[in-house]
C-alpha positions, 0 to 999 in steps of 0.5 A: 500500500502506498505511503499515508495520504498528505499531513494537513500542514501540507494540505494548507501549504499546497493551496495557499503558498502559490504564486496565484495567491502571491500576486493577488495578495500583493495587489490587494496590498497595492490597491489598500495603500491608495484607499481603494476599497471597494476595487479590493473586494476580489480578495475575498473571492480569492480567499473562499476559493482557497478555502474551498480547496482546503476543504475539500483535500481535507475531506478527502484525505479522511475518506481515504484514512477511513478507507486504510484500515492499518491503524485498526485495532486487533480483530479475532481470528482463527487460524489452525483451530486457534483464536488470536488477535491479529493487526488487520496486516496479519490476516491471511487468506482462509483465516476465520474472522469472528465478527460481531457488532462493532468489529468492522472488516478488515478483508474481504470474506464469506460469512460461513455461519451466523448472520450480520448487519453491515454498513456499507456506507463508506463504500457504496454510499447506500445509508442502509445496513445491508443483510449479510448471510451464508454465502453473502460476501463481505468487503473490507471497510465496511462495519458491523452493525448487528448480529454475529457470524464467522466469516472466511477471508478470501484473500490478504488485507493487502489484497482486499477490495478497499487497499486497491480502492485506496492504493489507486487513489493515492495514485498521482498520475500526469495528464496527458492531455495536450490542451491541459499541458498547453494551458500549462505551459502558457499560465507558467510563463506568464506568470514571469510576465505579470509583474514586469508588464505591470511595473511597465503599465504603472510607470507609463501611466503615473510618469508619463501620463501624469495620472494621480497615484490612485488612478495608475495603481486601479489602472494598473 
């Protein structure tokens, strides 16, 4: 499985140290010392933007911690007629998993004897607790909300259903879409240009065009 997903320091540098919001803060800065108000609104478009994407990276983050169930707790299990208390990364295929409410799965299995109410939410999305019988195959992720069984794990904690799910989502794969590269490319450089072309605009106008102070900064 792939390393742990971003700390929320990370998350809160990645969406407010970029030169987007550099430049914004310094003409909102620029516009303040001139006392131009009302022209300094945007920041706040700039601000619920940034916010926004913090949000949303965090929820998401916990989505996949949710999905990682390496820092469970133990779980029962029996193996060679033996119950231990296993780490979720123990579980091996065709150990007996002894579930009950509260437990939540830890790999994917088939109830072999007894009956469950599994939530499935944090997998499916679907608010109602699904039925789990004999032969009714259980996904790793999901928790037990009622009753108790036995239950068969058909393949490693490693291999389970939520670990791919996880693991692809913690994939970071480039585009290679040639319009997105492009796009790219253009906003990087132009980036370098914003503040020579700006500098350029406020000198003609305040010394050349004898604007007042307010004016060539606005303009600019």
């Amino acid at each position: 499985m792939n390393n742990a997903t971003k700390t929320i320091p990370q998350i809160l540098k990645d969406n407010i140290c970029t030169v987007f919001n550099l430049l914004n803060v310094l003409i909102a800065i620029s516009l303040c010392l001139v006392g131009a108000w009302k022209n300094v609104l945007f920041i706040l478009i700039i601000f619920i933007n940034t916010v926004v994407g913090i949000v949303q990276e965090i929820k998401a983050k916990r989505q996949v911690e949710r999905l990682t169930l390496l820092s469970q707790p133990s779980v029962s299990v029996l193996r060679n007629g033996n119950e231990y208390e296993l780490t979720p990364s123990e579980i091996q295929k065709g150990d007996i998993l002894l579930l009950e409410s509260g437990s939540v799965i830890c790999a994917d299995c088939i109830v072999s004897s007894g009956k469950l109410e599994v939530n499935e939410a944090i997998l499916k999305g679907e608010s109602e607790p699904a039925v789990k019988q004999i032969g009714s195959k259980l996904y790793s992720g999901s928790t037990v909300i009622s009753g108790k069984c036995q239950a068969k794990a058909i393949c490693d904690s490693a291999d389970s259903f939520t670990s791919k799910m996880v693991d692809e989502v913690k994939k970071t794969r480039k585009s290679k879409s040639e319009l997105l590269s492009s796009m790219k490319k253009v906003t990087k450089f132009t980036s370098f240009l914003i503040v020579p072309l700006g500098l350029l605009m406020f000198i003609q106008a305040y010394f050349f065009r004898n604007a007042p102070l307010d004016t060539a900064v606005i303009s600019t």
